[in-house]
C-alpha positions, 0 to 999 in steps of 0.5 A: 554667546555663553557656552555650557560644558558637561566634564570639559566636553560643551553640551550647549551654546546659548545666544544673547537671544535666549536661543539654544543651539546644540553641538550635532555629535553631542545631545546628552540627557544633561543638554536637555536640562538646559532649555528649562532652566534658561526659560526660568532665568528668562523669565526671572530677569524679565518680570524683575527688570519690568517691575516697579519698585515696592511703594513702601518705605521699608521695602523700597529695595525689593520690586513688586512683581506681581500682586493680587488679593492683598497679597504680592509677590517682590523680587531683590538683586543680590548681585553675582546673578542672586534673586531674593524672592519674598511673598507678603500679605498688605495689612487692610489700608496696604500702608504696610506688609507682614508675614513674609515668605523668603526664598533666596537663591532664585528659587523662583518657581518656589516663591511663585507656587507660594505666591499662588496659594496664599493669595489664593489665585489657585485653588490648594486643593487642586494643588499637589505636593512632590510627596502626594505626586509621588504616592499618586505616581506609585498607585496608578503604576501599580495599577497599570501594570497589575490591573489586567481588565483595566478598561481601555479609556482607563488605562489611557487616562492613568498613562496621561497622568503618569506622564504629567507626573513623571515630568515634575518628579524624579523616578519614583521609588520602588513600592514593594507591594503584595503580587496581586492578581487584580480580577475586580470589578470597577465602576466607573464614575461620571464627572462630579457636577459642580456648580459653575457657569461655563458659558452664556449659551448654558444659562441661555439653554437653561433659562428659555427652557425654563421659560417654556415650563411656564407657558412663555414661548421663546423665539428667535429675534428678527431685530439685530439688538434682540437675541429672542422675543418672548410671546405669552399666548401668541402675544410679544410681551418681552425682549431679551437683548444682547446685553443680557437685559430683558425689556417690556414690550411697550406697546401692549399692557405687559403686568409688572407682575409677570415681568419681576417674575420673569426677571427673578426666572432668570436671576435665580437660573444664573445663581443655580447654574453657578455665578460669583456674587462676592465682589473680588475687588476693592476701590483700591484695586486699578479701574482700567474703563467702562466699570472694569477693574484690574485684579493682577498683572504678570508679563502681558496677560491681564486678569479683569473684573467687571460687574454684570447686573444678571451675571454678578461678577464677570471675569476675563483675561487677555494679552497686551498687545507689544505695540499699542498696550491694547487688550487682545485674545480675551477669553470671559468666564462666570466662575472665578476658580475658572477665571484664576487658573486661566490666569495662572496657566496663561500668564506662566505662572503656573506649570499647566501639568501640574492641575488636574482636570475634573474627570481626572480628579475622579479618577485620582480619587477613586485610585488612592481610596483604593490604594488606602484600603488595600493590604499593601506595605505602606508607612505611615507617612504614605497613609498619612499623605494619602489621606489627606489627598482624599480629604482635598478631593472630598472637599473640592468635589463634594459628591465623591463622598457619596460615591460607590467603589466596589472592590474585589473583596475575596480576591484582595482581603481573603487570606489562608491562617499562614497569609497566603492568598487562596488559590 
């Protein structure tokens, strides 16, 4: 057991466990500090004692923690409790690496977010840096406070975001603005559609509808290996199966026309509802069974790949269960930003606060082209960063370029020749 002292007085005994007793009489904001860190070198000394070693001459000290998309992420024991953290990217034939990033120290959490960008794991847009969290942080207070007709969903929205934030920066500094009282109208927006697959029971929906367009009735299978039967004027043409495959009848003359036509019906559905047809892998990458090919690996979550003769290229993730190594808890996914943050999240690789949902992305957008237009005192490094928002947004969510944001303009712009506002 190691104790831990706060000015002579001990704040916190950690066990060989990892678990963290408290004195009763002695809670103090400093113990609280603890749990986290003890979780980070958890962590740390964890991935690294499990790690192989780097197959590369040249940097066969380090061990390879994690790699995907010919990118890795190593780790080096410096001794005296020190961690050497180093993302590189494999040259084509992964014979070599270059272009290292180096944390020392154990920056741990640093050379993981690195990791993630680079190799693209994680979408960058989505990702928002201390200075971008803190502007955010500084407009959506601003608004809270000041914005008396804030709808009720809104104001709850932007307190669930202000918490995330809170939770992974310092107090934010006080942002002298203008006292304004915000009487204006605001619109609301509706998520922005994008274009990705959720699940089979949205192509199913969408595709036997269209089905139905064309005059083919859709029916529930009365046979076990079939999901719906296909009838063209009161006749069984086709079969649509479990295994995502649509089959002839083969006791009735069925035209090949008709069936290419229902198969292109249904390739050019999933292509619209949003599949992934660039091939995320290599004959490099692990090929586990059955056509499935290993994209990366951290603790015991598993990020997978396997090709689908309608859906393209399908992805999963799923632990390993302690025991017997066997997959448990897998989860698919047809769209690979999805399929790559649920990796990140699951595995703990990354801070789940730190990502934003789409209905708050909208929000966030609308909040700092606001606050880029307001007359508030901002520098111009502030203007700068939330720009550069802006464009990350627009560039993720494309339809927000189009979107409308009504302001109040008498009420925020009108000044009297001395710069006082109107009354």
């Amino acid at each position: 057991m190691w104790a831990v002292f706060h000015k002579d007085e001990p704040i916190a005994f950690i066990q060989r466990s990892g678990e963290i007793l408290y004195p009763a009489d002695n809670r103090t904001p400093f113990s609280r500090r603890i749990a986290p860190i003890v979780f980070e070198v958890w962590e740390m000394e964890h991935a690294y004692q499990q790690a192989p070693p780097m197959n590369l001459p040249s940097v066969a000290n380090y061990r390879n923690l994690l790699q995907y998309n010919r990118h890795v992420l190593a780790a080096r024991y410096d001794q005296a409790g020190q961690f050497t953290f180093v993302t590189w990217e494999y040259n084509y034939d992964q014979t070599g690496v270059s272009l290292g990033h180096y944390f020392h120290r154990n920056a741990y959490s640093q050379a993981k977010e690195d990791f993630m960008l680079r190799s693209g794991l994680l979408d960058e847009r989505k990702w928002m840096g201390a200075d971008q969290l803190s502007i955010l942080h500084a407009a959506l207070l601003y608004r809270s406070i000041h914005d008396q007709e804030l709808p009720y969903e809104d104001k709850k929205m932007i307190e669930k975001l202000l918490n995330q934030i809170e939770v992974q920066l310092p107090p934010a500094p006080n942002v002298d603005y203008p006292a304004v009282n915000q009487e204006r109208e605001r619109k609301s927006f509706p998520p922005t559609k994008v274009n990705t697959l959720k699940s089979k029971s949205e192509f199913y929906k969408t595709f036997f509808a269209a089905l139905t367009q064309r005059g083919i009735e859709v029916c529930r299978s009365t046979s076990a290996d079939y999901l719906a039967d296909l009838f063209l004027k009161d006749q069984l043409i086709a079969f649509y199966t479990r295994m995502d495959s649509i089959e002839k009848n083969p006791f009735v003359t069925v035209p090949d026309r008709l069936m290419s036509s229902i198969q292109d019906l249904a390739r050019k559905t999933a292509l619209q509802l949003g599949i992934c047809t660039e091939k995320p892998y290599t004959e490099k990458d692990e090929k586990i069974a059955n056509g499935v090919y290993k994209l990366s690996e951290y603790g015991d979550v598993v990020l997978a790949c396997k090709h689908h003769p309608l859906f393209e290229y399908v992805f999963s993730t799923y632990r390993l269960a302690p025991e017997t190594g066997t997959p448990v808890q897998r989860q698919y996914f047809y769209d690979k930003n999805e399929a790559l943050e649920n990796f990140a999240v699951r595995s703990g690789l990354a801070d789940a606060r730190k990502l934003f949902s789409e209905s708050e992305l909208v929000l966030i957008y609308v909040e700092m082209v606001k606050f880029l237009i307001r007359p508030n005192d901002k520098t111009m490094e502030q203007f700068e960063q939330v720009q550069i928002l802006i464009d990350k947004l627009e560039d993720l969510l494309p339809a927000l370029k189009d979107q409308e944001i009504q302001l109040d303009y008498e009420e925020e712009f009108a000044h009297d020749y001395d710069g006082t506002r109107p009354t």
